[in-house]
MOPAC internal coordinates of N, CA, C and O (Angstrom, degrees):
PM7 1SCF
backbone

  N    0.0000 0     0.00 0     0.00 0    0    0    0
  C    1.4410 1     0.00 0     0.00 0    1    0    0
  C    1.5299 1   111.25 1     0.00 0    2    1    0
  O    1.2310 1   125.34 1   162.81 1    3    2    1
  N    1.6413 1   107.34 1   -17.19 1    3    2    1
  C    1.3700 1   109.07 1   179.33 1    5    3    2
  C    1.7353 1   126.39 1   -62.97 1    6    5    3
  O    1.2310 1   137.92 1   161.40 1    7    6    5
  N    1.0304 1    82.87 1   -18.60 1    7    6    5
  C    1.7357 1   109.97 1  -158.38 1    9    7    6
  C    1.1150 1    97.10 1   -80.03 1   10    9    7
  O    1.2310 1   109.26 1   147.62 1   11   10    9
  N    1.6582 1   137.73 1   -32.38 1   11   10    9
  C    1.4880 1   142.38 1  -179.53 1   13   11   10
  C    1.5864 1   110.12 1   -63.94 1   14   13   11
  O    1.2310 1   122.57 1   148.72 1   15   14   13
  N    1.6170 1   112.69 1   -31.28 1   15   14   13
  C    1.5226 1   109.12 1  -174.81 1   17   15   14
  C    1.6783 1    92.15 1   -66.66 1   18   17   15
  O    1.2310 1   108.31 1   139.10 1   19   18   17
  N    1.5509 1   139.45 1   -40.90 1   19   18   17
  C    1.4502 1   126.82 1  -137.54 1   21   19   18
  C    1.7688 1    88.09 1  -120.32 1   22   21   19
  O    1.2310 1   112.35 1  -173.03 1   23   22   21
  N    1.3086 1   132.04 1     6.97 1   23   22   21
  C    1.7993 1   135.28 1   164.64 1   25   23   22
  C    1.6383 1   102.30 1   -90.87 1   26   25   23
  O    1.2310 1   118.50 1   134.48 1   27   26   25
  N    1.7467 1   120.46 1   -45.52 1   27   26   25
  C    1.0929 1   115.74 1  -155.23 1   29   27   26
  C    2.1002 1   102.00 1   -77.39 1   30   29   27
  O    1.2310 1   124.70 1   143.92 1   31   30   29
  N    1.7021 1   108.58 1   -36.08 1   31   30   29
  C    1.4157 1    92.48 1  -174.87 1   33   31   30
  C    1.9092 1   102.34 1   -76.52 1   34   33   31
  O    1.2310 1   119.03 1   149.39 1   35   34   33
  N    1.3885 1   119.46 1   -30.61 1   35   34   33
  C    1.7075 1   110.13 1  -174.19 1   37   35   34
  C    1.7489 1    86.90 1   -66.56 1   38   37   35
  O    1.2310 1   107.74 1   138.06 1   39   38   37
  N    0.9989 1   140.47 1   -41.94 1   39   38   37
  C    1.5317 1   100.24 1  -170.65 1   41   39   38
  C    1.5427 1   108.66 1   -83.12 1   42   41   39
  O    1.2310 1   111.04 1   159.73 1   43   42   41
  N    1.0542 1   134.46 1   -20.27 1   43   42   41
  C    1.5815 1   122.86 1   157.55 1   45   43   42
  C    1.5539 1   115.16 1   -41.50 1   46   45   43
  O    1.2310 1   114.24 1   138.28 1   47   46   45
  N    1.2395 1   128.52 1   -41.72 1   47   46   45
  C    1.5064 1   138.15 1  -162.57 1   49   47   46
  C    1.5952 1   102.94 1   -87.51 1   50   49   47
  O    1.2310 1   132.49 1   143.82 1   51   50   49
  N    1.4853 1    93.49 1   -36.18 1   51   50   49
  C    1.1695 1    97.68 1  -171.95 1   53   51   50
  C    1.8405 1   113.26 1   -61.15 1   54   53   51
  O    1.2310 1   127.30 1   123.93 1   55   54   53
  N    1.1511 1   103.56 1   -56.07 1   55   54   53
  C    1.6701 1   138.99 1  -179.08 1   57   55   54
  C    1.8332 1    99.15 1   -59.54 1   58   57   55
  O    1.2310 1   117.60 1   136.60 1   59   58   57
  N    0.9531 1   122.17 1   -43.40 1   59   58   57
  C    1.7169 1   121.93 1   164.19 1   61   59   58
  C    1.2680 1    89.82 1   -63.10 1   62   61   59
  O    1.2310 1   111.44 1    99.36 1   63   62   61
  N    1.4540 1   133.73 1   -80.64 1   63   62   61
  C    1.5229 1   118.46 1  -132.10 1   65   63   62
  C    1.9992 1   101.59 1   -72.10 1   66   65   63
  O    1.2310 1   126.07 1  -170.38 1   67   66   65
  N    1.2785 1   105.94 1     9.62 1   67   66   65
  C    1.5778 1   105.97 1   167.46 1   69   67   66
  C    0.8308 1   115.12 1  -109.84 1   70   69   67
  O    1.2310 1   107.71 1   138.50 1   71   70   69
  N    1.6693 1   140.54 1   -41.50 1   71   70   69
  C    1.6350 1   114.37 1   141.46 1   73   71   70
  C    1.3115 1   144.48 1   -46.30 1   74   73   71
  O    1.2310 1   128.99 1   144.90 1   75   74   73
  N    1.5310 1   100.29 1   -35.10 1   75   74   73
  C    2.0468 1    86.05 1   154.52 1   77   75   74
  C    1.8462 1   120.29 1   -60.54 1   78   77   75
  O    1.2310 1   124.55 1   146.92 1   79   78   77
  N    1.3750 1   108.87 1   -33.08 1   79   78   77
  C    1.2490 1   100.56 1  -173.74 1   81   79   78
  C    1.7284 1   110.69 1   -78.01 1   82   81   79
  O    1.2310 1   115.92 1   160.91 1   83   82   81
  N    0.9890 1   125.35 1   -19.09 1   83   82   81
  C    1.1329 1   129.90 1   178.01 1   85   83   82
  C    1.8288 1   109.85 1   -76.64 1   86   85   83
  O    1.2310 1   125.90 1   129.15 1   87   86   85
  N    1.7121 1   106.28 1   -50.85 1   87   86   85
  C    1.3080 1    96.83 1   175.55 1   89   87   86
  C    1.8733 1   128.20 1   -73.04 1   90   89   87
  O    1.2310 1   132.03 1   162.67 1   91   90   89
  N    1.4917 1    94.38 1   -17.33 1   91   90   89
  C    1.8979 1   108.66 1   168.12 1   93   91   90
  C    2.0142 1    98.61 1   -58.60 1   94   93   91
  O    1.2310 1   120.99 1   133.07 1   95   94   93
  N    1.2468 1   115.71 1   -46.93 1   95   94   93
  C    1.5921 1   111.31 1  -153.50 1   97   95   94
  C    1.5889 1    83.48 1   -91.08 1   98   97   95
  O    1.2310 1   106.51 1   140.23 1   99   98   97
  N    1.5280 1   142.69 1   -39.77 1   99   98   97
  C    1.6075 1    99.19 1   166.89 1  101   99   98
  C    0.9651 1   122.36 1   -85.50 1  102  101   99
  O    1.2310 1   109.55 1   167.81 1  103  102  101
  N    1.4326 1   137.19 1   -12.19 1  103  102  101
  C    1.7179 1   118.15 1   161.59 1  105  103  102
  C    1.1807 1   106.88 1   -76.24 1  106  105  103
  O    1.2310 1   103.37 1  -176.00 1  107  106  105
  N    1.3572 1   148.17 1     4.00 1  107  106  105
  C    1.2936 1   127.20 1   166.31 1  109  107  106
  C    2.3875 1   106.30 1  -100.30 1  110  109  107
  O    1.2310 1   133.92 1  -164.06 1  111  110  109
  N    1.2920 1    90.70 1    15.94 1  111  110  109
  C    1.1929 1    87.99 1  -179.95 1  113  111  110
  C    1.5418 1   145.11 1    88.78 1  114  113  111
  O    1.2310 1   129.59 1  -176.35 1  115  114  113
  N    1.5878 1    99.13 1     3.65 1  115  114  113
  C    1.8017 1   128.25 1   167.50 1  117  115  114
  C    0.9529 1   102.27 1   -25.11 1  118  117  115
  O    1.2310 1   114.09 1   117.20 1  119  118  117
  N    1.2237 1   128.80 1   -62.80 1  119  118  117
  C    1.6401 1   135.68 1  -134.67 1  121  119  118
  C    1.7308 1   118.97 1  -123.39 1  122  121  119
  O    1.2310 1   127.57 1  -169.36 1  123  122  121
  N    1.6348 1   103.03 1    10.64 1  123  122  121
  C    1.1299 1   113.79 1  -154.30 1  125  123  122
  C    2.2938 1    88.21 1   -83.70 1  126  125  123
  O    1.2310 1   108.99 1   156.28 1  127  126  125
  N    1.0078 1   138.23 1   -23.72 1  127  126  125
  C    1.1971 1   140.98 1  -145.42 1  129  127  126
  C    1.5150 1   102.98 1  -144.31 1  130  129  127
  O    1.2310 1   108.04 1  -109.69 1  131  130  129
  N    1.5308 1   139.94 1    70.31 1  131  130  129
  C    1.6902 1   116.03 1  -155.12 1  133  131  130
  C    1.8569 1    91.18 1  -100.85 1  134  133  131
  O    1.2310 1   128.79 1   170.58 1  135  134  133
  N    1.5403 1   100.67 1    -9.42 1  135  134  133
  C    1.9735 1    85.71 1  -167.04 1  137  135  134
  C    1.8971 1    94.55 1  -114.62 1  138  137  135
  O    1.2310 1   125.27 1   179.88 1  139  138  137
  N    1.5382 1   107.48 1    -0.12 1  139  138  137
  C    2.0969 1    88.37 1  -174.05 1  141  139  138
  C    1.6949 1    93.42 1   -79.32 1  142  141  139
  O    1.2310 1   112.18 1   157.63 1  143  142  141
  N    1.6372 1   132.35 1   -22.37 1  143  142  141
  C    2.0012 1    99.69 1   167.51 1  145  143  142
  C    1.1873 1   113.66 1   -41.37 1  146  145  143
  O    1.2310 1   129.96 1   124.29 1  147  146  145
  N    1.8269 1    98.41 1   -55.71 1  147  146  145
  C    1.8549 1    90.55 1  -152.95 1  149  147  146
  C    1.3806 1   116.56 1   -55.12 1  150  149  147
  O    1.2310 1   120.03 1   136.51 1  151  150  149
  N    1.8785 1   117.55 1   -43.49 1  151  150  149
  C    1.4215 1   109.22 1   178.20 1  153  151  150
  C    1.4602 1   119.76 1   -57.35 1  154  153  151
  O    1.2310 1   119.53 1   156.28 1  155  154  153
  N    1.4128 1   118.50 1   -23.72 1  155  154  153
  C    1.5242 1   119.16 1   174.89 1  157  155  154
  C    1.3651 1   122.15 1   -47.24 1  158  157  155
  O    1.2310 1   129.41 1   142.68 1  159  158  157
  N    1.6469 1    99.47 1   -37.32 1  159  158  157
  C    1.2612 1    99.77 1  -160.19 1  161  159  158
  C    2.3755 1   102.38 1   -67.52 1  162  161  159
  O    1.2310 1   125.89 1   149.05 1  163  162  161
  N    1.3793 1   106.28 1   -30.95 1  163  162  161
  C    1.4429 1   126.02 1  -159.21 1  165  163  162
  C    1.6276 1   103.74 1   -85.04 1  166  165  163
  O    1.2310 1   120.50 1   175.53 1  167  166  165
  N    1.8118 1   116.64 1    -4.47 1  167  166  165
  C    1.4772 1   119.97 1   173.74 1  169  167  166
  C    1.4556 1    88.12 1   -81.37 1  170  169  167
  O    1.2310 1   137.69 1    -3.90 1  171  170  169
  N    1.3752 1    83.32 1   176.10 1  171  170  169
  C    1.9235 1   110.37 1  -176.95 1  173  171  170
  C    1.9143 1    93.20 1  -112.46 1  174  173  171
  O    1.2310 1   134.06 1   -49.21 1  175  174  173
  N    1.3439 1    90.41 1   130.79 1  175  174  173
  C    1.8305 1    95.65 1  -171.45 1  177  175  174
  C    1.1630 1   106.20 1   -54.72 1  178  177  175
  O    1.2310 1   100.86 1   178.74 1  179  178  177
  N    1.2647 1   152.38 1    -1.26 1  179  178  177
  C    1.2819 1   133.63 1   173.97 1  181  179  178
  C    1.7268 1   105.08 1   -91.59 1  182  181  179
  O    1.2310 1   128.24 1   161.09 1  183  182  181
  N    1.2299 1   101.73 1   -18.91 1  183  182  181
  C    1.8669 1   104.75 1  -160.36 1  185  183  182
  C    1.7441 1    89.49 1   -91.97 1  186  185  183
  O    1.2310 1   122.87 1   146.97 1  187  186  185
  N    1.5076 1   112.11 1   -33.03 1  187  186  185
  C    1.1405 1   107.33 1  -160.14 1  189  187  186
  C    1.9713 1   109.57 1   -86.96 1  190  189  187
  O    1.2310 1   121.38 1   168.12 1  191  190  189
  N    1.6170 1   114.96 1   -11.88 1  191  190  189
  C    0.5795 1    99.95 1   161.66 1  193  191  190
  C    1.8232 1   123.41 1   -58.30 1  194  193  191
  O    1.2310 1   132.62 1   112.27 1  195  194  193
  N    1.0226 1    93.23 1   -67.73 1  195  194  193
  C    1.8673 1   127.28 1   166.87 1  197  195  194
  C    2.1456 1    99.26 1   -27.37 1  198  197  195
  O    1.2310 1   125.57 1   169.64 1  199  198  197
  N    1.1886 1   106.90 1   -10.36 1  199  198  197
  C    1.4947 1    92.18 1  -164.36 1  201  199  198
  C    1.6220 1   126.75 1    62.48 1  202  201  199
  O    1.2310 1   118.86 1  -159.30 1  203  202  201
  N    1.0845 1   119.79 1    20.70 1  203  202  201
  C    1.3343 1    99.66 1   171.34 1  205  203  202
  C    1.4328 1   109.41 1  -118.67 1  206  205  203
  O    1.2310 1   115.69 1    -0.73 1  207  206  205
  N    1.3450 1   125.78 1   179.27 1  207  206  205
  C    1.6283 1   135.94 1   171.44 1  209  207  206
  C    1.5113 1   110.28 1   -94.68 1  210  209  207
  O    1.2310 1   128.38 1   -57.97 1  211  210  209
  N    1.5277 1   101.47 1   122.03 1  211  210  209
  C    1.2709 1   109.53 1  -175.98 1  213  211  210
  C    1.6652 1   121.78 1   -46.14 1  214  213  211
  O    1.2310 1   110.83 1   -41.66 1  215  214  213
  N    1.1414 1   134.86 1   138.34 1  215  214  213
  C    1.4489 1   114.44 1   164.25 1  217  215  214
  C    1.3108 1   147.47 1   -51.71 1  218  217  215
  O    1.2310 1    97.94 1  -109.43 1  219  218  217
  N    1.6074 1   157.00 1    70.57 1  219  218  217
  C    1.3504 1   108.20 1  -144.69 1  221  219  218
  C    1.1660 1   127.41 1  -107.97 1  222  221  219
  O    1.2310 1   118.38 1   -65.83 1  223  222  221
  N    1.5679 1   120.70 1   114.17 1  223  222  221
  C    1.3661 1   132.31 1  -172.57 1  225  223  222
  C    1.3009 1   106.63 1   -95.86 1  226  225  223
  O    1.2310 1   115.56 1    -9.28 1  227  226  225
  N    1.0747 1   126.04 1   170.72 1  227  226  225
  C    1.8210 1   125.31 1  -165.53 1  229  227  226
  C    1.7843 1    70.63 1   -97.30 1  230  229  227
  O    1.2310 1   127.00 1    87.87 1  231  230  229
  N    1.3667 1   104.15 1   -92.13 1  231  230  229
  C    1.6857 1    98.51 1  -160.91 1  233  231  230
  C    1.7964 1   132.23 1   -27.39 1  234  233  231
  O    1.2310 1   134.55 1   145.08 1  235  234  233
  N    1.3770 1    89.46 1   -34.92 1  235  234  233
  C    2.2786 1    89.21 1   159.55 1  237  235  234
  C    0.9899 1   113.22 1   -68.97 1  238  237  235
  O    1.2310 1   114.16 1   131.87 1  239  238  237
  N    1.4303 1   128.67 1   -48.13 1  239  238  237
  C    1.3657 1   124.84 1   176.46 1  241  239  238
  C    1.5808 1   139.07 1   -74.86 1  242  241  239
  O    1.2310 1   129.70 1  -175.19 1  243  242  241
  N    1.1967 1    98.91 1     4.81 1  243  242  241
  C    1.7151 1   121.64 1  -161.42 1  245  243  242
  C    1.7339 1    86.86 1   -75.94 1  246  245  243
  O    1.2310 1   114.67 1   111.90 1  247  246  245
  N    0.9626 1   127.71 1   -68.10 1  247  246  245
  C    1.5154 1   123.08 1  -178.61 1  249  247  246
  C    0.9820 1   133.15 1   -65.37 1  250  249  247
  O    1.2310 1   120.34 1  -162.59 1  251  250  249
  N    1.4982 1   116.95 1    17.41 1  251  250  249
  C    1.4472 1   130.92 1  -172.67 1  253  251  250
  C    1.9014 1   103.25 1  -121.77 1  254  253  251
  O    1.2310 1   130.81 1   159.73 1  255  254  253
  N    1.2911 1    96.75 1   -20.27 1  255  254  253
  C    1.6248 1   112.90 1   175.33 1  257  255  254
  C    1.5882 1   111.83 1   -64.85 1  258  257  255
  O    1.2310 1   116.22 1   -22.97 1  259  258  257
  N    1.0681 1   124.79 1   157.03 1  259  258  257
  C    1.6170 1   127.92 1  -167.91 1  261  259  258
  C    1.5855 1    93.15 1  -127.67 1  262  261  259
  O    1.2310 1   117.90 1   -48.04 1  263  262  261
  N    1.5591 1   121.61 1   131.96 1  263  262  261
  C    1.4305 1   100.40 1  -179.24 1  265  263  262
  C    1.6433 1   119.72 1   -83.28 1  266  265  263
  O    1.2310 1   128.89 1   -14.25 1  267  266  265
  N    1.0389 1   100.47 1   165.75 1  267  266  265
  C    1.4679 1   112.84 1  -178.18 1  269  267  266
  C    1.7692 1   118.97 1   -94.25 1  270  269  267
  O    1.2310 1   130.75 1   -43.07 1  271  270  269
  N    1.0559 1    96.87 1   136.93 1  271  270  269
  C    1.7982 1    92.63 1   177.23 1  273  271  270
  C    1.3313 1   106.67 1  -124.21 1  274  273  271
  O    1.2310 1   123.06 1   -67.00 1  275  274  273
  N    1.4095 1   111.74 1   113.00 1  275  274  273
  C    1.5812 1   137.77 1  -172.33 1  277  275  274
  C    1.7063 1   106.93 1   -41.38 1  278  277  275
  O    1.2310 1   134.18 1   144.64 1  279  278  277
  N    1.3872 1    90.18 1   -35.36 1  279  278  277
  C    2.3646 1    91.18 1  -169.49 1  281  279  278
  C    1.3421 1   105.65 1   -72.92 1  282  281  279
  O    1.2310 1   124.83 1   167.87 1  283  282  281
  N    1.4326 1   108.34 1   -12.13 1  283  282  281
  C    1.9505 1   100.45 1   165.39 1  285  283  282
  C    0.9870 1   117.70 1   -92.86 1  286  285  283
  O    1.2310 1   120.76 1   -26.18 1  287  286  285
  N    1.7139 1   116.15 1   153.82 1  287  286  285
  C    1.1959 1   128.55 1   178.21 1  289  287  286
  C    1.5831 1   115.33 1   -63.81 1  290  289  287
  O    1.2310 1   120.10 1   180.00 1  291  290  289

C-alpha cells in the first residue's frame, strides 16, 4: 500500500510533463501541415523545390518512364 504514496505523485509528473510536451509541439507548429510531406514526396525535385505539383501529361512524362517487358511478372 506503500507504493501508492510514490506511483500516485510520478504519474501526476509524469502526465504534466506530456502536456507540456504536447502543448510545446503545437505552438511550435507540429501539426500545422500533416498531408504537404506526403505530396512532397510524389513532386519531381525541381517542381518540389519551387512548391508546385508536377503536371501530369503522358508526353512530359513519356521520357521519364522505364520500359516494361510483358514476360515479367
Amino acid at each position: 500500500m506503500e507504493v501508492v504514496y510514490l506511483l500516485v505523485p510520478v504519474s501526476v509528473v509524469l502526465v504534466f510533463g506530456i502536456a507540456v510536451a504536447f502543448w510545446w509541439s503545437v505552438k511550435s507548429g507540429q501539426f500545422d501541415d500533416l498531408e504537404g510531406p506526403g505530396f512532397k514526396v510524389l513532386m519531381d525535385d525541381d517542381e518540389a523545390a519551387q512548391g508546385r505539383i508536377a503536371e501530369s501529361t503522358p508526353e512530359k512524362n513519356k521520357e521519364k518512364m522505364l520500359p516494361v517487358d510483358p514476360g515479367q511478372p
